[in-house]
C-alpha positions as a Python dict, from the first residue, in 0.01 Angstrom:
ca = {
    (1, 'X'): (0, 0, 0),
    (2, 'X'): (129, -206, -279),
    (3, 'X'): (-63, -201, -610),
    (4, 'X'): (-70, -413, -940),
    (5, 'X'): (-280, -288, -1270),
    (6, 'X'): (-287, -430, -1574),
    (7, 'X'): (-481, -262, -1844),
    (8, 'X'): (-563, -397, -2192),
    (9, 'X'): (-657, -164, -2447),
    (10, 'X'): (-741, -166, -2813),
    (11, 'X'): (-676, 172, -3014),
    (12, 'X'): (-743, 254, -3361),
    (13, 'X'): (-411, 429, -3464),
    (14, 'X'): (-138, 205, -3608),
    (15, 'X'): (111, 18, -3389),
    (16, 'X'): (417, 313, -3526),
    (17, 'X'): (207, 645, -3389),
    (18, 'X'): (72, 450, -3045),
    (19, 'X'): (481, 359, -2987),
    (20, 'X'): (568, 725, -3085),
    (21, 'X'): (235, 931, -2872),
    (22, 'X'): (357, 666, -2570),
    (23, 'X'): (717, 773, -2579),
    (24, 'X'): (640, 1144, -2605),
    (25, 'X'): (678, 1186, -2203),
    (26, 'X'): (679, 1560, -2261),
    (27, 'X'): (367, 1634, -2437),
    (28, 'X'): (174, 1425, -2179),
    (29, 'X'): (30, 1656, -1983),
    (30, 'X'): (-164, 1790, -2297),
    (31, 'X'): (-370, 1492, -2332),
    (32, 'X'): (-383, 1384, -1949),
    (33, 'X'): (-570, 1570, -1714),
    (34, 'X'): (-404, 1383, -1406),
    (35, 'X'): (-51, 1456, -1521),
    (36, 'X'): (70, 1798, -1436),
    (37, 'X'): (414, 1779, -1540),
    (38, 'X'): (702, 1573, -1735),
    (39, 'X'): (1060, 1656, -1733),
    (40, 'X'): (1354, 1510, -1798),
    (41, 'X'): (1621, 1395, -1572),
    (42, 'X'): (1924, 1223, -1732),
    (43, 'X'): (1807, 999, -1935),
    (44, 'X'): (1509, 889, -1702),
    (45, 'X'): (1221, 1085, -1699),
    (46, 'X'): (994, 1291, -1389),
    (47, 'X'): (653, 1257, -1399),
    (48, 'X'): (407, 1487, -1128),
    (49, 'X'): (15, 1358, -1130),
    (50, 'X'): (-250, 1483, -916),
    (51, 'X'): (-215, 1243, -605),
    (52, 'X'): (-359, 1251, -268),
    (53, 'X'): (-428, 1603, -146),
    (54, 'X'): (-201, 1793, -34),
    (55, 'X'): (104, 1524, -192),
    (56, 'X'): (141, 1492, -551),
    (57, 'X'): (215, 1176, -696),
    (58, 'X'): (609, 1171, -848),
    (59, 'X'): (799, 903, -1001),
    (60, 'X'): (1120, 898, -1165),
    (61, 'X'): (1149, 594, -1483),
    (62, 'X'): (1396, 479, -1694),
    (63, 'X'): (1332, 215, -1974),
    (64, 'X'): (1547, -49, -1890),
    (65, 'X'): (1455, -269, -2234),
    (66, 'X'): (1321, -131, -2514),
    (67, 'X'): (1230, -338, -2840),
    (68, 'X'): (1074, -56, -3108),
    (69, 'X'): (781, -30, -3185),
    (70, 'X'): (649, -331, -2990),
    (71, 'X'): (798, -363, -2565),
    (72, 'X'): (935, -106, -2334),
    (73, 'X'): (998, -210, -1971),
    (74, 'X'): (1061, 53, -1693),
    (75, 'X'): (1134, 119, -1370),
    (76, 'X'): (1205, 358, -1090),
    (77, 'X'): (1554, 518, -1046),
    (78, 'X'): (1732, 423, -756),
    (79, 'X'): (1868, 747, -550),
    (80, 'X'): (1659, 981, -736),
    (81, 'X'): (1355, 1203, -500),
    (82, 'X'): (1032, 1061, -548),
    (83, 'X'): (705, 929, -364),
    (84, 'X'): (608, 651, -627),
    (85, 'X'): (866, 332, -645),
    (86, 'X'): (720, 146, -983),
    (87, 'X'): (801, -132, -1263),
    (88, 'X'): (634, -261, -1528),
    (89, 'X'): (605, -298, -1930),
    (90, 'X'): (382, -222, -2229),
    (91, 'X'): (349, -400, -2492),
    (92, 'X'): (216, -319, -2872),
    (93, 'X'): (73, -572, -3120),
    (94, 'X'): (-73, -495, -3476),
    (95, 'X'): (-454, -552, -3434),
    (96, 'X'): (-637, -763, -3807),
    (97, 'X'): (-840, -429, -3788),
    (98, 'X'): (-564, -184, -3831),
    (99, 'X'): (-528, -90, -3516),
    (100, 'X'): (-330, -124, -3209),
    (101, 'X'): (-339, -372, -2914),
    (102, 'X'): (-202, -231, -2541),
    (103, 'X'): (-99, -420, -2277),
    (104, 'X'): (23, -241, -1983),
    (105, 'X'): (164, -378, -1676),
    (106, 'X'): (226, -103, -1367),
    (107, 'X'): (303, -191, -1049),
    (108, 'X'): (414, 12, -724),
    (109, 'X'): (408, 144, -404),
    (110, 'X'): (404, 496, -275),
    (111, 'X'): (630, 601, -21),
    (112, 'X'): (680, 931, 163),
    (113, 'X'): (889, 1091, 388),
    (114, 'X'): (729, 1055, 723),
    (115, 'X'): (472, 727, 855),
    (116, 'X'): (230, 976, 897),
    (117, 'X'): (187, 1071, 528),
    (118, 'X'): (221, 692, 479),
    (119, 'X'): (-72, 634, 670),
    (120, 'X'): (-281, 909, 530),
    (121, 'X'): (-225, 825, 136),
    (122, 'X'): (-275, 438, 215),
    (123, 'X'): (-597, 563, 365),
    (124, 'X'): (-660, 774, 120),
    (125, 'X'): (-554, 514, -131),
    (126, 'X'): (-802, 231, -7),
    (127, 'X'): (-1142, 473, -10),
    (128, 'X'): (-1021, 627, -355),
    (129, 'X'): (-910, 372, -527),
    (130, 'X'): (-595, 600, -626),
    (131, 'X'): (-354, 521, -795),
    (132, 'X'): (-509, 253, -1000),
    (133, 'X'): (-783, 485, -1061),
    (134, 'X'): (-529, 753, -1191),
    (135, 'X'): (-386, 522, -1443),
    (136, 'X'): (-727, 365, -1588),
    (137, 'X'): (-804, 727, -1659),
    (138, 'X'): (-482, 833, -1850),
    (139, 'X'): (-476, 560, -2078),
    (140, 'X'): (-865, 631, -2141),
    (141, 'X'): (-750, 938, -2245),
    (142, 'X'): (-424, 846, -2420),
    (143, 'X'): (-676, 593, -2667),
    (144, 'X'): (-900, 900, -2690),
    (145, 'X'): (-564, 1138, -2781),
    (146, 'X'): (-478, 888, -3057),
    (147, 'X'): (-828, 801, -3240),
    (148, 'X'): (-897, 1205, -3257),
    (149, 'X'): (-555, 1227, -3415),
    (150, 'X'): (-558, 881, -3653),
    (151, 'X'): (-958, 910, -3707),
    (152, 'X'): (-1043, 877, -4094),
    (153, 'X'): (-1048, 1213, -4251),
    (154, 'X'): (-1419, 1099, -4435),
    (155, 'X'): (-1508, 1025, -4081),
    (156, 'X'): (-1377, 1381, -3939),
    (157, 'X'): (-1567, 1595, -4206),
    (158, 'X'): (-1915, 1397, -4198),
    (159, 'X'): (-1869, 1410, -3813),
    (160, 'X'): (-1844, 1838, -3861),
}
């Protein structure tokens, strides 16, 4: 089962810190409930989210063009053990409020090792909306992450 998302998202954190928190692979899993675990591998990066049960999700990314603080595109590494092929981009522009506008671009398939388990997660997949589901909720959480962080201090004391 093939899948496209694109997700737009404004966050109010400056265009510098959304670049930085996105490119943080390793403290993901913090601030998203769905990831379970980054590492690195060469000079891509392995990813493990909550999938379909009993298979978690797993890609392996590299950047493939990367224009600071405002594009990264990414994909999959050929040869390297996963279940999630993917490709796409984000994109960062300054919002006239200060902020930060997202756009995110994330497609894939996932793939597994017998037709079976193919079967099973595109089932799965189709009734759960996963994993276009998975990502709407990290990058909910990944705005949330950043406006608790960048939220005005005057804000943060009236607020406690």
């Amino acid at each position: 089962m093939r899948f496209r998302e694109e997700l737009v998202l404004n966050i109010q954190a400056p265009r510098e810190a959304v670049w930085a928190a996105f490119q943080d692979f390793s403290s993901w899993p913090t601030w998203a409930r769905a990831i379970k675990e980054v590492s690195r591998v060469g000079s891509a990066w392995r990813f493990r989210a909550r999938g379909q049960p009993p298979v978690d999700l797993v890609w392996v990314a590299e950047a493939t063009e990367r224009q600071p603080p405002e594009y990264l595109e990414f994909r999959s590494v050929p040869g390297v053990p996963h279940n999630l092929e993917i490709s796409g981009w984000v994109r960062l522009s300054e919002a006239e409020d200060g902020g930060t506008h997202l756009e995110l671009l994330f497609e894939g398939h996932p793939h597994y090792d017998t037709p079976l388990l193919d079967k099973v997660a595109d089932l799965y997949a189709s009734v759960f909306g996963e994993p276009n589901k998975l990502l709407k909720v990290t990058f909910e959480q990944f705005k949330a992450h950043l406006e608790e962080i960048h939220r005005p201090r005057e804000l943060t004391s009236a607020v406690t």
